[in-house]
N, C-alpha and C positions, 0 to 999 in steps of 0.2 A: 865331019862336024856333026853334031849332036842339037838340036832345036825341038822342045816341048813347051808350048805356052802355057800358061794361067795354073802348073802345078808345081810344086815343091815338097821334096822327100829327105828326109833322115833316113837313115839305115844304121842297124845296130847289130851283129855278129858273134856268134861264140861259141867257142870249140872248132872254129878253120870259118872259109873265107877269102882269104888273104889273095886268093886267083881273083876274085872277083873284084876286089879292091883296086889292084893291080891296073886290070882290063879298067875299070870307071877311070880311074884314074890319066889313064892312057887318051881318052875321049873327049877332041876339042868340044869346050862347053860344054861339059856334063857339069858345071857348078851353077850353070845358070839354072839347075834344077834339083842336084841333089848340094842340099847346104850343109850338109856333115856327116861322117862315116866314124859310129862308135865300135870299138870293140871292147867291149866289158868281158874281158876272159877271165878273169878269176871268178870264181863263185861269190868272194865278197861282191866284188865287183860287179857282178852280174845283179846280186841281191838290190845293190844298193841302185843301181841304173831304172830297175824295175820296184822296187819297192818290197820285193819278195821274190823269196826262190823256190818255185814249185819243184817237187820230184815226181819224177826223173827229170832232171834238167832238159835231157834231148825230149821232147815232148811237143804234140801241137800245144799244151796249154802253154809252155815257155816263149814258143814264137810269136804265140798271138800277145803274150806279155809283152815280149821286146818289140812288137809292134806298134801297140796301143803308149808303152812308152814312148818311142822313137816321135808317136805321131802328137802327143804333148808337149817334144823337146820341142818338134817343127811348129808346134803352133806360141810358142816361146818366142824362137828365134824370127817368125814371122811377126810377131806383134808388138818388138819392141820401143817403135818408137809409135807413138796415138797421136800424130799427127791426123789431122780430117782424112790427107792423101793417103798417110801409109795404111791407117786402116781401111780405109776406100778399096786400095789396091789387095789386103791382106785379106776383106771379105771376095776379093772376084777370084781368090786364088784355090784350090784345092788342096792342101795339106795332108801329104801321106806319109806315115809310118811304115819302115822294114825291119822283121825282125827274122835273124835265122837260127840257130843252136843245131848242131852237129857232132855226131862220134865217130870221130876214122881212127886210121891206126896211130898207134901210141906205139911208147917205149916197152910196154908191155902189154899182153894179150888183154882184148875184151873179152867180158861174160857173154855181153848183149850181142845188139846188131849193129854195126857200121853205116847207121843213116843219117838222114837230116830232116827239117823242117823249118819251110821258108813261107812266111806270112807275110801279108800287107795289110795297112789299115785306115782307112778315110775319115771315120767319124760313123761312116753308114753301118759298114760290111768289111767283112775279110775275106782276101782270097787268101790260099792257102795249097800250098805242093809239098808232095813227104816225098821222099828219098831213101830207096831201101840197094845197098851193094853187097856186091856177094864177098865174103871175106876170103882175103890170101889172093885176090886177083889182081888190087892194084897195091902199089907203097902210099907211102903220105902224100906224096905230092901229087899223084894223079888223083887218090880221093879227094884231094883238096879242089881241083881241079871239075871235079863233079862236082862239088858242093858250089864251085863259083858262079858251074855255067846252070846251078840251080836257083842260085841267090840272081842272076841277070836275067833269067826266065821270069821270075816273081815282081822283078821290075819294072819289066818290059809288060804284065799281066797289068798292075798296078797303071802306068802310064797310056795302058793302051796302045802297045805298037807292036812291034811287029819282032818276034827274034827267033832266032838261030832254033832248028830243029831237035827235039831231045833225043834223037839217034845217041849222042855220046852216055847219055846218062840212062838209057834203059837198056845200054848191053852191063848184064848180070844183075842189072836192079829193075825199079821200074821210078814213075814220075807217074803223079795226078794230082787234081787239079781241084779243088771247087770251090763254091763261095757261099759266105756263113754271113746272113743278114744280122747284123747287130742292132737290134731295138728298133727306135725311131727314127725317122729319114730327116724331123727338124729340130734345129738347135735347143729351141725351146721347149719342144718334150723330152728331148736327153734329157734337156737340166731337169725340170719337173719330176722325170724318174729317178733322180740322184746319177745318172750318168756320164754326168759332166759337171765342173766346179762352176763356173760361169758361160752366162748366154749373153753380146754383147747385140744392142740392135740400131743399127745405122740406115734410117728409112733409104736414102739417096744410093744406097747400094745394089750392085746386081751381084750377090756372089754365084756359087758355082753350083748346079744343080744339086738339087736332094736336099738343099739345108734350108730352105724354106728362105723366098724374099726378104732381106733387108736383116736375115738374121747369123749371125754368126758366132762359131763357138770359139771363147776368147780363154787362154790360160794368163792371167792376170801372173807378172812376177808378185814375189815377194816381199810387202812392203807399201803393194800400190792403194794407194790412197783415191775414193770413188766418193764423186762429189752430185748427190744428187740435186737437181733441179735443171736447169734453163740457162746456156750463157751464150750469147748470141749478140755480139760476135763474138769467137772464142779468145778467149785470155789464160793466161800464165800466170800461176799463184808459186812462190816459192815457198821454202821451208825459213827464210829468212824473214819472211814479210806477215805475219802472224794475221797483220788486220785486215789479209786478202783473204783470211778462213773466216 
């Protein structure tokens, strides 16, 4: 059984994977923490997940892309309903993005190198591990297979726990490791800096360190309609009832 409290991750994948997907999936209760596993494998696909497709795709700037996306899908999925509770609940949570992009063997020979790059992303900071394999030593599936138990290492970094030794992945490559401060540590200077769409702030809240007391970063859907002032106690305005605006 699988138990992490107060955090919730997206993970997003491209170019292999699929071992690792495999293994989450395998993992009583691994959904009470990861809420969805994208794989945008096409290049469209990839474009449009991320907003852009930087080259070379296998790149740290791609993973921290599919990161920083992953970690806007989760803060989506985490805020959709603005109930007092759910957002109560969604500022005490921590919201992480995964993102990976990989080049193993193909149906025909590569130029490059046969590696990877596996990100993660809080709102703060990224961590970050590259993946280098020596070519003609393993088939697809065993690359794949490195790349899984790369993408479960970058998880495990992300959540803070504790996994499986990288023995398997630094015979003929190697794995490292670091972490890349991103900006501000609270919600309300992201946003100030343009680094974030919206700052939502619910005095009565404890969220999750580093985003600053009562402050949280909100990805507002599409369409949301923000009513300033005072409503106390809270009321429900529809779109039918005009003389509630």
């Amino acid at each position: 059984a699988f138990e992490v409290k107060g955090k919730k991750m997206v993970i997003a994948t491209t170019g292999s994977g699929g071992h690792a997907i495999r293994i989450l999936c395998q993992v009583p209760g691994m959904s009470q923490v990861v809420m969805e596993i994208n794989v945008p494998y096409a290049r469209e696909s990839s474009t449009q997940y991320m907003g852009a497709c930087p080259e070379p795709v296998v790149s740290e700037e791609c993973a921290i892309m599919l990161a920083k996306a992953s970690y806007q899908r989760a803060l989506n999925l985490g805020f959709r309903d603005f109930s007092p509770a759910a957002l109560r609940k969604g500022m005490e949570t921590e919201f992480i993005g995964l993102g990976c992009t990989a080049a193993v063997v193909s149906n025909r020979p590569r130029r490059g190198l046969h590696h990877a790059f596996a990100a993660s992303y809080n709102g703060s900071s990224v961590k970050l591990r590259t993946l280098v394999m020596d070519k003609g030593r393993r088939d697809r599936k065993e690359e794949d297979e490195c790349v899984g138990r790369l993408i479960l290492r970058t998880v495990a970094d992300a959540l803070e726990i504790e996994a499986p030794a990288l023995s398997v992945l630094t015979e003929g490559g190697e794995a490292s490791r670091c972490i890349v401060p991103f900006g501000s540590h609270t919600a309300l200077q992201r946003f100030c800096e343009g680094q974030v769409s919206s700052a939502f702030f619910f005095p009565s809240a404890e969220p999750h360190s580093g985003t600053g007391k009562g402050l949280c970063e909100v990805a507002f859907p599409k369409g949301s309609l923000i009513l300033p002032g005072s409503f106390n106690p809270l009321h429900e305005v529809g779109a039918s009832d005009p003389a509630g605006l």
